[in-house]
N, CA, C and O atoms as a Tinker XYZ file with bonds, in Angstrom:
   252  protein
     1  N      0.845000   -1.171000    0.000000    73     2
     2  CA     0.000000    0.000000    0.000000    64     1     3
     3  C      0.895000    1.241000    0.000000    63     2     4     5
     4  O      1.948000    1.235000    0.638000    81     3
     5  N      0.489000    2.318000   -0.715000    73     3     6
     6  CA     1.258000    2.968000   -0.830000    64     5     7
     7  C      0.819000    4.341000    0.469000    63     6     8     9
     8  O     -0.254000    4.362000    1.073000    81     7
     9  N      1.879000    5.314000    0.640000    73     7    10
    10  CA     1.770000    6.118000    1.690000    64     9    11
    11  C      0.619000    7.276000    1.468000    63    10    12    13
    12  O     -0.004000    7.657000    2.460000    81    11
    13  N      0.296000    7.911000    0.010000    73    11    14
    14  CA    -0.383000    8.449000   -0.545000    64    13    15
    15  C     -1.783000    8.061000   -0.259000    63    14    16    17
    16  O     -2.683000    8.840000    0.056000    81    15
    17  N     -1.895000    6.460000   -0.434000    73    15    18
    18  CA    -3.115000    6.052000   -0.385000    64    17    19
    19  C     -3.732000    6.136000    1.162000    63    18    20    21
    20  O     -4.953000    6.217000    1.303000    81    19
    21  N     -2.847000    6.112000    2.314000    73    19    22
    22  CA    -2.826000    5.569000    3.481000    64    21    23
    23  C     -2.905000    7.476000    3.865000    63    22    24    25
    24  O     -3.413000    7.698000    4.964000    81    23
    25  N     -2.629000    8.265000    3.372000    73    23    26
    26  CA    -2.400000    9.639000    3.798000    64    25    27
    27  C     -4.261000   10.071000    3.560000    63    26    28    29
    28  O     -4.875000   10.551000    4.512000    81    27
    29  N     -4.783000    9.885000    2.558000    73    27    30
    30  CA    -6.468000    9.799000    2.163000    64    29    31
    31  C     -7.240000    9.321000    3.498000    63    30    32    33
    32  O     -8.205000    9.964000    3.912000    81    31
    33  N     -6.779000    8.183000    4.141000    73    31    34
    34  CA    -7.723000    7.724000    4.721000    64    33    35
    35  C     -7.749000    8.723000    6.607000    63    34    36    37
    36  O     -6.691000    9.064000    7.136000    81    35
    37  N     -8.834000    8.935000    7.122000    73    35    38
    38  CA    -9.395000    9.337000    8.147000    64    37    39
    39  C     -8.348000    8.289000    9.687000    63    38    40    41
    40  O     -7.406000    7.504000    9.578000    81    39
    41  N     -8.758000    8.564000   10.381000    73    39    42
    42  CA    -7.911000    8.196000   11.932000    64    41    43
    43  C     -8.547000    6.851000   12.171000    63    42    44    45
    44  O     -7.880000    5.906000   12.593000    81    43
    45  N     -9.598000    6.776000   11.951000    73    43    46
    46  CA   -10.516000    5.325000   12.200000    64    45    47
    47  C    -10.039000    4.123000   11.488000    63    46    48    49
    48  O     -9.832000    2.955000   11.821000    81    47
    49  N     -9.906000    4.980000   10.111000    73    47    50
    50  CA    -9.713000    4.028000    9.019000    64    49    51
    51  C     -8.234000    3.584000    9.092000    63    50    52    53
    52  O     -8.059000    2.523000    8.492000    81    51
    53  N     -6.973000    4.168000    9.735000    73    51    54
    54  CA    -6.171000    4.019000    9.300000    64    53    55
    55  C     -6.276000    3.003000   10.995000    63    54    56    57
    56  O     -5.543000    2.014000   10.966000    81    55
    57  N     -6.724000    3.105000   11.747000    73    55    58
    58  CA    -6.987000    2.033000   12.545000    64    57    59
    59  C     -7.197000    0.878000   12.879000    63    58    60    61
    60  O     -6.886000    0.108000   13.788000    81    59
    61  N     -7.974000    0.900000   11.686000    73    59    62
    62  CA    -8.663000   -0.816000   11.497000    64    61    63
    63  C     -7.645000   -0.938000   10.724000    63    62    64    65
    64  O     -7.110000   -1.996000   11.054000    81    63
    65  N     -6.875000   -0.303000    9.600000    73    63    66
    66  CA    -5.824000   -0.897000    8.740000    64    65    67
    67  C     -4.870000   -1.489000    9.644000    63    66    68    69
    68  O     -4.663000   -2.702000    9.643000    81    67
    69  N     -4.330000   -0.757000   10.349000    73    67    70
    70  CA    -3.232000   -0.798000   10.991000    64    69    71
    71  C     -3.527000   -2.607000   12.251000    63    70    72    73
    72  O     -2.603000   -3.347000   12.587000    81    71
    73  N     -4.711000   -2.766000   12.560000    73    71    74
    74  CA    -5.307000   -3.817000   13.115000    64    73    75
    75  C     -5.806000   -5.005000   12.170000    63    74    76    77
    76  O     -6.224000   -6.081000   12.598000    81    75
    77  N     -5.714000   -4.694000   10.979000    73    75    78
    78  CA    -5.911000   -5.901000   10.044000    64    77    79
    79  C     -4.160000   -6.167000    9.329000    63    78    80    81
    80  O     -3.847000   -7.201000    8.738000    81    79
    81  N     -3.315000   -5.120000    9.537000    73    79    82
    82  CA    -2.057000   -5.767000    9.603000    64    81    83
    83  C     -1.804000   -6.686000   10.188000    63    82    84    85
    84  O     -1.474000   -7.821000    9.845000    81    83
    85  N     -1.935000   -6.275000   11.009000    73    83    86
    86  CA    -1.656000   -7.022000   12.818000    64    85    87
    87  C     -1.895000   -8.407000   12.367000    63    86    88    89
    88  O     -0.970000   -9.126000   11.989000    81    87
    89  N     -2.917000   -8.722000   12.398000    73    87    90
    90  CA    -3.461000   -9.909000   12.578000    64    89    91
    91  C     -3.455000  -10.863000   11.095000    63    90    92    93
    92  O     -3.908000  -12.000000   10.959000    81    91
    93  N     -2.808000  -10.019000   10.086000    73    91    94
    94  CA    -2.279000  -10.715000    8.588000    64    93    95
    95  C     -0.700000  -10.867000    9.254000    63    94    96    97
    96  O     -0.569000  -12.091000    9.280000    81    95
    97  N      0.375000  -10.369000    9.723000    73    95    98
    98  CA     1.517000  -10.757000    9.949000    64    97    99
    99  C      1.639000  -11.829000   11.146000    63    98   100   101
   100  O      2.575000  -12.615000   11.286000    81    99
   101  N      0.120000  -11.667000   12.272000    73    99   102
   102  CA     0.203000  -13.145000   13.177000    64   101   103
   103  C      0.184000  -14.294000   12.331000    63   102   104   105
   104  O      1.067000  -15.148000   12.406000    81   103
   105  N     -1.269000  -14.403000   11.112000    73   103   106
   106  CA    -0.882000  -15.181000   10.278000    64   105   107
   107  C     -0.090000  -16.093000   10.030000    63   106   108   109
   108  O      0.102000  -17.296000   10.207000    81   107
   109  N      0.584000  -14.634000    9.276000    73   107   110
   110  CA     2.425000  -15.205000    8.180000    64   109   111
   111  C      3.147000  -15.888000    9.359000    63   110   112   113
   112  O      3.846000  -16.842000    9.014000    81   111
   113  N      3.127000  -15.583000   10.775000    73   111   114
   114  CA     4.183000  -16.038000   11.669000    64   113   115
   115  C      3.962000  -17.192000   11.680000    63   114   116   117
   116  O      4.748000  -18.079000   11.346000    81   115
   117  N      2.253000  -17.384000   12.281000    73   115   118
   118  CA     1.981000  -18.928000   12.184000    64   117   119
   119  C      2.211000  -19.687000   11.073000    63   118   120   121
   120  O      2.368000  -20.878000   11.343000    81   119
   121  N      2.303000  -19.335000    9.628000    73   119   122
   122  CA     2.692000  -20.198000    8.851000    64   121   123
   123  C      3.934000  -20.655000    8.605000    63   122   124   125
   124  O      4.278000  -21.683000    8.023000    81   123
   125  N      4.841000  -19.450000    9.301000    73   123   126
   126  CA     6.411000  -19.842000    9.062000    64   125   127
   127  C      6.994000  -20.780000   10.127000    63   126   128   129
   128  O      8.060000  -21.382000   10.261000    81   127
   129  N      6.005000  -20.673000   10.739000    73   127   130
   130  CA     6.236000  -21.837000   12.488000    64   129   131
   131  C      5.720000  -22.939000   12.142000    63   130   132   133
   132  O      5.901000  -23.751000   13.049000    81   131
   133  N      4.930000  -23.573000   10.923000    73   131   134
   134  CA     4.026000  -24.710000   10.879000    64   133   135
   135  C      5.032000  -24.949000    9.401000    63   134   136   137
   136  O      5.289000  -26.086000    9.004000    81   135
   137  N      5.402000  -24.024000    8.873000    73   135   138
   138  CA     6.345000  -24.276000    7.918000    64   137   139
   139  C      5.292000  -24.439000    6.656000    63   138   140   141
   140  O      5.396000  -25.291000    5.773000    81   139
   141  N      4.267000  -23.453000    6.761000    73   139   142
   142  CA     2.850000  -23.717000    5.520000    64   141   143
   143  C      3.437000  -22.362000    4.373000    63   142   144   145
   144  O      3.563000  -22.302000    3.150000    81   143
   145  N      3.644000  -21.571000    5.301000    73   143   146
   146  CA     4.362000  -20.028000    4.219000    64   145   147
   147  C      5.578000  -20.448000    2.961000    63   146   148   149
   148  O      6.788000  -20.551000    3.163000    81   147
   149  N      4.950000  -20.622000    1.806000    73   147   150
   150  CA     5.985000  -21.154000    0.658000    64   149   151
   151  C      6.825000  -19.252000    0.123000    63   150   152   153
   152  O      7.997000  -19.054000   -0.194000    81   151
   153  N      5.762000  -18.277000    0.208000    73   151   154
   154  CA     6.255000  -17.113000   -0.186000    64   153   155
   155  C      6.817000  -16.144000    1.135000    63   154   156   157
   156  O      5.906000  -15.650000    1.800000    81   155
   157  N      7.744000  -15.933000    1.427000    73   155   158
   158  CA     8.401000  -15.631000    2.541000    64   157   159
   159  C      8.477000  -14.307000    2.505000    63   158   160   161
   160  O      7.976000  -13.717000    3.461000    81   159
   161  N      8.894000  -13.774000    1.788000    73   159   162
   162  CA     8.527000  -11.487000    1.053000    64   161   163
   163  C      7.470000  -10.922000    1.318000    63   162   164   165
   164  O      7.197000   -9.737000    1.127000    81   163
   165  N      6.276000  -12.421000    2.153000    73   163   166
   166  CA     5.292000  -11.166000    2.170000    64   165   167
   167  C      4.994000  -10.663000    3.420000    63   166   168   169
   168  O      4.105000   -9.860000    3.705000    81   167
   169  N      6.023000  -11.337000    4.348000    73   167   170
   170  CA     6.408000  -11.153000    5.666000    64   169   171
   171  C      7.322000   -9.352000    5.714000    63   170   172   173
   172  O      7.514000   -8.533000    6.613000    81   171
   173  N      7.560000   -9.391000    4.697000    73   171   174
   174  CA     8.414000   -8.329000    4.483000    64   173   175
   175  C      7.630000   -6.800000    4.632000    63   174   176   177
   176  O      7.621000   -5.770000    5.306000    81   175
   177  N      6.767000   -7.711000    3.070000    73   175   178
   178  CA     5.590000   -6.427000    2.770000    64   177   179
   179  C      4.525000   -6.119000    3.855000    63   178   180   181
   180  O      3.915000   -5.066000    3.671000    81   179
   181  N      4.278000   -6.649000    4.661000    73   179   182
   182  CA     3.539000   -6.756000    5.620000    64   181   183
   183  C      4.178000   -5.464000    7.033000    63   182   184   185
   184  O      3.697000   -4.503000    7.634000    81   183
   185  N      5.143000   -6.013000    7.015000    73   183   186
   186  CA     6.030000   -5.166000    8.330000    64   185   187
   187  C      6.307000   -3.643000    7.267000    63   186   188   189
   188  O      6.200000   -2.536000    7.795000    81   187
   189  N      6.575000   -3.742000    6.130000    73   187   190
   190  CA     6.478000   -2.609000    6.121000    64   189   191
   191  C      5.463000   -1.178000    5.829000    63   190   192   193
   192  O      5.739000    0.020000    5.757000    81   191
   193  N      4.071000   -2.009000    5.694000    73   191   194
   194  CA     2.930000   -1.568000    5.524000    64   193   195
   195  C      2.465000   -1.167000    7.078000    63   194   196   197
   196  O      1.936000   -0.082000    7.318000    81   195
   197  N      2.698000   -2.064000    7.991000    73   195   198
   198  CA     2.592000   -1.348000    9.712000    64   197   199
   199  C      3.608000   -0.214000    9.655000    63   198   200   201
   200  O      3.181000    0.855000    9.219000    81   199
   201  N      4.534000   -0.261000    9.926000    73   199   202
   202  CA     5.682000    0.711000    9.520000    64   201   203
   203  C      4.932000    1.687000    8.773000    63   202   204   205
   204  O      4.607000    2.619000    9.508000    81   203
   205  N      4.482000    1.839000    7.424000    73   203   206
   206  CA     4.312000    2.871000    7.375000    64   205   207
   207  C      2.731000    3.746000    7.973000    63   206   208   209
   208  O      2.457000    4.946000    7.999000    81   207
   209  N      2.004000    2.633000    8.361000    73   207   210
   210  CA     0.746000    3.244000    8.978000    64   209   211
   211  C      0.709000    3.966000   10.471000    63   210   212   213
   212  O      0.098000    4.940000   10.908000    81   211
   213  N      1.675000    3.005000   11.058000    73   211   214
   214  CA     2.613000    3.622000   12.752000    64   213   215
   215  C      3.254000    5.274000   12.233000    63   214   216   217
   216  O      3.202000    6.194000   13.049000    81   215
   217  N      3.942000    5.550000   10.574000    73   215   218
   218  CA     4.534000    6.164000   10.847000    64   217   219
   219  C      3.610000    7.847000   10.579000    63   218   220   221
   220  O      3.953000    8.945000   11.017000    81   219
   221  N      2.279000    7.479000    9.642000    73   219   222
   222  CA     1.522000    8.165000    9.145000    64   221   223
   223  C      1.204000    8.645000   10.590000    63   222   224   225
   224  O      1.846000    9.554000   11.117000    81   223
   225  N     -0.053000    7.841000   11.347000    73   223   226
   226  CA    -0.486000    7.846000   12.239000    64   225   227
   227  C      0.374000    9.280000   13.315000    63   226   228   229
   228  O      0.016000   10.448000   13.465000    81   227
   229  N      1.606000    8.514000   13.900000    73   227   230
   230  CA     2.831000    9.668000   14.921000    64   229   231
   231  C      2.688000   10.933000   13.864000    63   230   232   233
   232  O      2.554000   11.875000   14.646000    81   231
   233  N      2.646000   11.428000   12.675000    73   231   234
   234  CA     2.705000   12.436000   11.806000    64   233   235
   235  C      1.251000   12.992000   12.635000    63   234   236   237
   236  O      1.229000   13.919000   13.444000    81   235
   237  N      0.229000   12.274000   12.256000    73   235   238
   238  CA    -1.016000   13.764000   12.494000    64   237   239
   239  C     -1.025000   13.827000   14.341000    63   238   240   241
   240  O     -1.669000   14.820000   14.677000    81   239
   241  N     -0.574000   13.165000   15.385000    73   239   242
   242  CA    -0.792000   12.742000   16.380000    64   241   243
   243  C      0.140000   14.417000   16.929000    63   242   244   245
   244  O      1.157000   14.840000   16.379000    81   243
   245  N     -0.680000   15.174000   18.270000    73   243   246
   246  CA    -0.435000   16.105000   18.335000    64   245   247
   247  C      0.993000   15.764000   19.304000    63   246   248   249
   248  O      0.929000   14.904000   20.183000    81   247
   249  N      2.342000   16.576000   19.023000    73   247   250
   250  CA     3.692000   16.487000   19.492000    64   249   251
   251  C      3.461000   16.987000   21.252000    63   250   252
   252  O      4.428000   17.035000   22.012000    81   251
């Protein structure tokens, strides 16, 4: 997802995103522990899609 797209969305929305990460990279973990995950990069893409929603998020969040 790109940062542009993630910059559009409202505080709620980027909430539930940021909570449907979550629970797509518990997933990937469990599959790499059961040894079911054949595509391993998307462990990648995943962490860095939290990453950038954590980083959107600290941006509008008052200092």
């Amino acid at each position: 997802m790109k940062a542009s797209e993630l910059r559009a969305k409202n505080d709620d929305e980027l909430k539930s995103e940021l909570n449907d990460l979550l629970k797509a990279q518990f997933g990937l973990r469990m599959q790499v522990a059961t040894q079911q995950l054949s595509n391993t990069s998307q462990m990648k893409k995943v962490r860095r899609d939290i990453a950038r929603v954590r980083t959107i998020m600290k941006e509008r969040s008052p200092k």
